[in-house]
C-alpha positions as CSV (number, residue, x, y, z in Angstrom):
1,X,171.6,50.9,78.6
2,X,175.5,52.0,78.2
3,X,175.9,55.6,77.6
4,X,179.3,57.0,78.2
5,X,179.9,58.4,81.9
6,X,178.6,61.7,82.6
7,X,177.2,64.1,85.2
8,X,175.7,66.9,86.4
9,X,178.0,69.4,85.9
10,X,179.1,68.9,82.3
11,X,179.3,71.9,80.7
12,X,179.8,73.5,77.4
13,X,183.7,74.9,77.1
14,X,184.2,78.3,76.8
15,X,187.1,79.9,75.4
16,X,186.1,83.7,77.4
17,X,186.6,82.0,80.5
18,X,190.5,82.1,79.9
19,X,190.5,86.0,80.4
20,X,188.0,86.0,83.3
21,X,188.8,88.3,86.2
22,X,188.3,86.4,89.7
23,X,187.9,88.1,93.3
24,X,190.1,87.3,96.2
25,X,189.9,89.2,98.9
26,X,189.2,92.6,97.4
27,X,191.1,92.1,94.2
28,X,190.4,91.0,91.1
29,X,193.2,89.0,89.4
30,X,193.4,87.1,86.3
31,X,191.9,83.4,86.4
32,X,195.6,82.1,86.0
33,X,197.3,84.1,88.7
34,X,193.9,83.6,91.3
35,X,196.1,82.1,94.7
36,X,194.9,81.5,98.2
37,X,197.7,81.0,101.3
38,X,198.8,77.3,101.7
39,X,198.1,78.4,105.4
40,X,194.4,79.3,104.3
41,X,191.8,77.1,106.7
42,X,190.1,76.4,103.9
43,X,193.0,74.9,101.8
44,X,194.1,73.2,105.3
45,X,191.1,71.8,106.7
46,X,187.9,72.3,104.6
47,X,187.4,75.2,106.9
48,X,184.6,77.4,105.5
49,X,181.2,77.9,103.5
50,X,180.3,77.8,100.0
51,X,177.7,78.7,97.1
52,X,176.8,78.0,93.9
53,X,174.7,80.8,91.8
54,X,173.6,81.5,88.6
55,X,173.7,84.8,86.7
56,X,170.5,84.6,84.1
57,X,169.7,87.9,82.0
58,X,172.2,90.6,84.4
59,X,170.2,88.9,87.4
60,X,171.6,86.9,90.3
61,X,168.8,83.7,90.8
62,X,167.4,83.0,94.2
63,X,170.1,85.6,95.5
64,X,168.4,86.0,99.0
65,X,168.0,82.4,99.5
66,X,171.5,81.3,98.9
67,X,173.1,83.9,101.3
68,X,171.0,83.0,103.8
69,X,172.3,79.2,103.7
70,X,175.7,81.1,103.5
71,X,174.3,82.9,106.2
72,X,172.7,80.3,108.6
73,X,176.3,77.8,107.7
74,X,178.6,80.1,109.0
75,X,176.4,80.7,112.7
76,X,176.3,77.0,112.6
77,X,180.4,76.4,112.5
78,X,180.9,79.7,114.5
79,X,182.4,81.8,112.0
80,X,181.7,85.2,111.6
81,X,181.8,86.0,107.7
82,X,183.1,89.1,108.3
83,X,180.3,90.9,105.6
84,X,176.9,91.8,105.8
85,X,174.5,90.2,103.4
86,X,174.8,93.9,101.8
87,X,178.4,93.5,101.2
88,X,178.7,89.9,100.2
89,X,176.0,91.1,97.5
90,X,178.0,94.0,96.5
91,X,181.0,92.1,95.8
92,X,179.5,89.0,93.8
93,X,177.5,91.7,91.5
94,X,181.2,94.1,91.5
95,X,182.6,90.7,90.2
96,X,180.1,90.5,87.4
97,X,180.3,94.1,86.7
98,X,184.1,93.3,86.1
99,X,184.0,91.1,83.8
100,X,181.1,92.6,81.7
101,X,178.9,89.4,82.7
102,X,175.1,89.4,82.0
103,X,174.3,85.7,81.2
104,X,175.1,82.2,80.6
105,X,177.4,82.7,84.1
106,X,177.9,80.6,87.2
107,X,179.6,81.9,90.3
108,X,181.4,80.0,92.7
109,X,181.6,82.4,96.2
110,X,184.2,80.8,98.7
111,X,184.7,81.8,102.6
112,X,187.0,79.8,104.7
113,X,187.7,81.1,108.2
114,X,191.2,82.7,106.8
115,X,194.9,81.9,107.5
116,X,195.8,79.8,110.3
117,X,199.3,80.2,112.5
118,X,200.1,76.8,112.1
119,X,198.6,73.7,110.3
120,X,196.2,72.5,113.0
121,X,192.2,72.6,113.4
122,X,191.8,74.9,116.4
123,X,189.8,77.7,115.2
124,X,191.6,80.0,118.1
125,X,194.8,79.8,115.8
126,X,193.2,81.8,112.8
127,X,195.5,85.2,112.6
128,X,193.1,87.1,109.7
129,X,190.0,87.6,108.6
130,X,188.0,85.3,106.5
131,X,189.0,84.9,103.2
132,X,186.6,85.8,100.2
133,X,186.6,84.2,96.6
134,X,184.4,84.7,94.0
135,X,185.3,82.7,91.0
136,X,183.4,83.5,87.7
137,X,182.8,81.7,84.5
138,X,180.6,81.1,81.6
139,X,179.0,78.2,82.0
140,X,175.9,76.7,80.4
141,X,174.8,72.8,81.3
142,X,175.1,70.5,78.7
143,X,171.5,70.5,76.2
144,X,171.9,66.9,75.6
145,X,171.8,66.0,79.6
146,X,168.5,67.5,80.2
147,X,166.6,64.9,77.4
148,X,169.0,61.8,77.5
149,X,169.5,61.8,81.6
150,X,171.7,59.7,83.9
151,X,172.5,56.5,85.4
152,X,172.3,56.1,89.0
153,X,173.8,53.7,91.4
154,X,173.8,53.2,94.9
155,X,177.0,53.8,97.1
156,X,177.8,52.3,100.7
157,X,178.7,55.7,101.8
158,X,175.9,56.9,103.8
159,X,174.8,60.4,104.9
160,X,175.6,60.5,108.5
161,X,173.6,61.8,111.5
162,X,174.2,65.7,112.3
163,X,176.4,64.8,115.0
164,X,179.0,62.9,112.8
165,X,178.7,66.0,110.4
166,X,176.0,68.1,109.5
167,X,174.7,67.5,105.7
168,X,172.2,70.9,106.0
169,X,175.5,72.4,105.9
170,X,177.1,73.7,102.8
171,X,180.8,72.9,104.1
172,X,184.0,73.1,101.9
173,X,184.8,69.9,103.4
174,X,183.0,67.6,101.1
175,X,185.1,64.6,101.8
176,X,181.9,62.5,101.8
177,X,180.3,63.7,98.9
178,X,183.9,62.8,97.4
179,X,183.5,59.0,99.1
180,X,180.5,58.3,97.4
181,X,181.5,60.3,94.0
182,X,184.5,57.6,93.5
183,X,182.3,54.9,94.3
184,X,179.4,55.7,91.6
185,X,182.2,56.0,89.7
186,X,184.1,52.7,89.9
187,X,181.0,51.3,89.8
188,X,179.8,52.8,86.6
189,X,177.5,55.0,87.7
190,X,176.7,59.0,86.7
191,X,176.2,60.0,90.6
192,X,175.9,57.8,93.8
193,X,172.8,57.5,95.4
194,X,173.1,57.4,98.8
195,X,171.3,56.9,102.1
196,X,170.7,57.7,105.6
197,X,171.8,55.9,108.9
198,X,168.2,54.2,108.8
199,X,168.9,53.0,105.4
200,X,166.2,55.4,103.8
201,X,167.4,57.1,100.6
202,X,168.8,60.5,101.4
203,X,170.5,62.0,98.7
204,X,172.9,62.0,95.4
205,X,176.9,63.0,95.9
206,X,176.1,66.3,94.5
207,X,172.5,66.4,93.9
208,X,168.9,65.9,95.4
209,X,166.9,63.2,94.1
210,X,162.9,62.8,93.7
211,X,161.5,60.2,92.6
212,X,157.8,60.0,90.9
213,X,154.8,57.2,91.6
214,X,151.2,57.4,90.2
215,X,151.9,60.8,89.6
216,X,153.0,62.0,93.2
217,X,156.6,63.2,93.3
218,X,158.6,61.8,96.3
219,X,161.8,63.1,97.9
220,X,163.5,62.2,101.4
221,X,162.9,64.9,104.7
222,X,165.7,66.0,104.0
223,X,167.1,65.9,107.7
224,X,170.4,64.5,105.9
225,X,171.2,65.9,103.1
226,X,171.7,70.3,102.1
227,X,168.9,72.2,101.7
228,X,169.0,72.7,98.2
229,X,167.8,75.7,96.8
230,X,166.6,73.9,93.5
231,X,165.3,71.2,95.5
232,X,163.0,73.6,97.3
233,X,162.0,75.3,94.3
234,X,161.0,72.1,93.1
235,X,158.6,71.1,96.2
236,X,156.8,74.9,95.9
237,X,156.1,74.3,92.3
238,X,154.5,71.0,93.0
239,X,152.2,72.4,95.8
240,X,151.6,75.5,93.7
241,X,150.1,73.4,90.9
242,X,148.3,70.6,92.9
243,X,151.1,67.9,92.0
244,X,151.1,65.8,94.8
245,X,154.4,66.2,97.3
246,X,155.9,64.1,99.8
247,X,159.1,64.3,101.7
248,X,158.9,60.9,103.6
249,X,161.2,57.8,104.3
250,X,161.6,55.7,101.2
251,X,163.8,52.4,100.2
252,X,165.7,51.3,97.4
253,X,162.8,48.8,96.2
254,X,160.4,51.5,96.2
255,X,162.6,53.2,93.8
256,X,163.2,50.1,91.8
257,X,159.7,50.6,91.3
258,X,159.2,54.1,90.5
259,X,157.5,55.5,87.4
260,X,159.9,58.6,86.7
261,X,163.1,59.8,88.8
262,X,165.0,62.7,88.6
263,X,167.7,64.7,90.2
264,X,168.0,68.6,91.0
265,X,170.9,71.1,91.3
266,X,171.2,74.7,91.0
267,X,173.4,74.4,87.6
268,X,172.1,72.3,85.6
269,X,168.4,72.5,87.1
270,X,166.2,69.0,86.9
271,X,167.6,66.3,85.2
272,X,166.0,63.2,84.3
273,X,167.3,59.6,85.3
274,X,167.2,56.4,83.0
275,X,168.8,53.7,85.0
276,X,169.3,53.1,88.6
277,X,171.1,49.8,89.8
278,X,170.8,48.1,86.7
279,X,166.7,49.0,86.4
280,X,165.7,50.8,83.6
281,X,163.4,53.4,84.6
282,X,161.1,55.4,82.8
283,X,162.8,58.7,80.5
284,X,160.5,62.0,80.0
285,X,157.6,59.3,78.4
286,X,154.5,61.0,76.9
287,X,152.8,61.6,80.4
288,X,156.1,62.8,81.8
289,X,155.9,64.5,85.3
290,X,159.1,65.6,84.9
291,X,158.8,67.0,81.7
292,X,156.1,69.3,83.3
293,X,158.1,70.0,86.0
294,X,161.2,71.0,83.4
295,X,158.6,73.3,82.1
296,X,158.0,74.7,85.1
297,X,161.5,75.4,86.5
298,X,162.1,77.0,83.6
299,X,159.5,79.5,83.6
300,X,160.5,79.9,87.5
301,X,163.5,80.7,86.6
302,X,162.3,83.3,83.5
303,X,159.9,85.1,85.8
304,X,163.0,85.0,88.6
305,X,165.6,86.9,86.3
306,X,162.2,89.3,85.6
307,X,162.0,90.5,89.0
């Protein structure tokens, strides 16, 4: 199948987000004028912590689970946010209060470890506190992604071992993720699907991926990729309504062979998958897992904004 190059992050354009207000450490300046310090660690070095979140109906979703990853990624870098949960919470909700935001939002939150002395790794040589940005905009997933799907391919950049780098860990330095992008890319490909050390399937560059056989859904351990907030969501909604899940080792024939596949994110939700190295795979058919699952998420995320 040839469908022009997409991914999961295309978006529908919106002209409000010109006149959006963003938040750098504890001021809100207009989109165009947001700056960080070219001596910033995270500008330098990749230095810091990130997370993605959506604002649905005035509500923050999965709020307490994404600022614990924040949380629990910091302690594991040995950097001290600076901010209780209770403050990082006030500012991304002041943020939304500032720009009059109630839905149809995403929210980029940024901490690096703050402004360095001189260019050079050393944590020791950080001079300030860490720096906070919040940047928000009006942001809905493209409709059309969520019926017509994506075309996979699989990368040669691998998810290391933790002790190359850490994958749990939502890092700014995303050079791999990058790697793997460019090669999906150059090789046609929506996303790159890549995998461990072992040669197992891991991960996407900037999703999870799930795959579905005799109507069990599959997905790796996870003990090298983030874990992803959707991702999770996903797993509790299969045991919740006796659809059979396993995270377990699995290889690139067995997803040759797979009824369904699908990838998850926390912007554009679960997103189906038509291709993957050239073999056509299954797309939301009449039996569809996925379009349960779709079905699902979406009232998760409903009953979520609700609470």
């Amino acid at each position: 199948m040839n469908k022009e190059s997409k991914g999961t992050h295309d978006y529908l354009d919106d002209p409000r987000n010109s006149e959006v207000l963003v938040y750098v450490n504890g001021d809100f300046v207009p989109r165009q004028d947001a700056k960080i310090s070219v001596f910033d660690s995270g500008f330098l070095l990749g230095d810091g912590v990130w997370e993605g979140i959506r604002l649905h109906n005035g509500k923050l979703l999965f709020l307490a689970e994404h600022l614990e990853r924040l949380f629990w990624g910091a302690s594991k870098i040995d950097m001290d946010l600076g901010k209780t949960l209770g403050e990082i919470t006030d500012i991304l909700y002041d943020t939304i209060i500032k720009n009059e935001m109630f839905d149809g939002v995403h929210l980029r939150l940024i901490v690096s470890r703050g402004i360095k002395s001189t260019p050079y790794q050393d944590p020791s040589f950080t001079i300030s506190k860490p720096s906070i940005v919040v940047i928000p905009e009006y942001k809905l997933p493209s409709p059309d992604i969520q019926k017509t799907g994506l075309k996979l391919v699989s990368v040669n950049t691998i998810r290391g071992s933790e002790n190359i780098q850490d994958h749990r860990i939502n890092s700014l330095s995303k050079f791999n993720c990058i790697q793997a992008c460019i090669e999906a890319k150059r090789k046609g490909g929506d996303e790159g699907l890549m995998l461990d050390p072992h040669g197992y399937v891991s991960t996407c560059n900037s999703t999870h991926f799930f795959i579905v056989k005799s109507g069990a859904v599959w997905t790796s351990t996870g003990k090298y990729c983030l874990g992803g907030i959707t991702r999770q969501n996903v797993i509790d909604i299969c045991n919740s309504n006796s659809i059979p899940i396993y995270e377990k080792n699995f290889t690139l024939s067995e997803v040759y062979e797979a009824d369904e596949a699908f990838v998850t994110g926390t912007f554009a939700g679960i997103i189906p998958i038509y291709e993957i190295d050239d073999h056509d795979i299954n797309i939301l058919p009449s039996d569809s897992v996925v379009a349960i699952l779709q079905k699902y998420y979406h009232d998760l995320i409903e009953s979520e904004s609700k609470a």
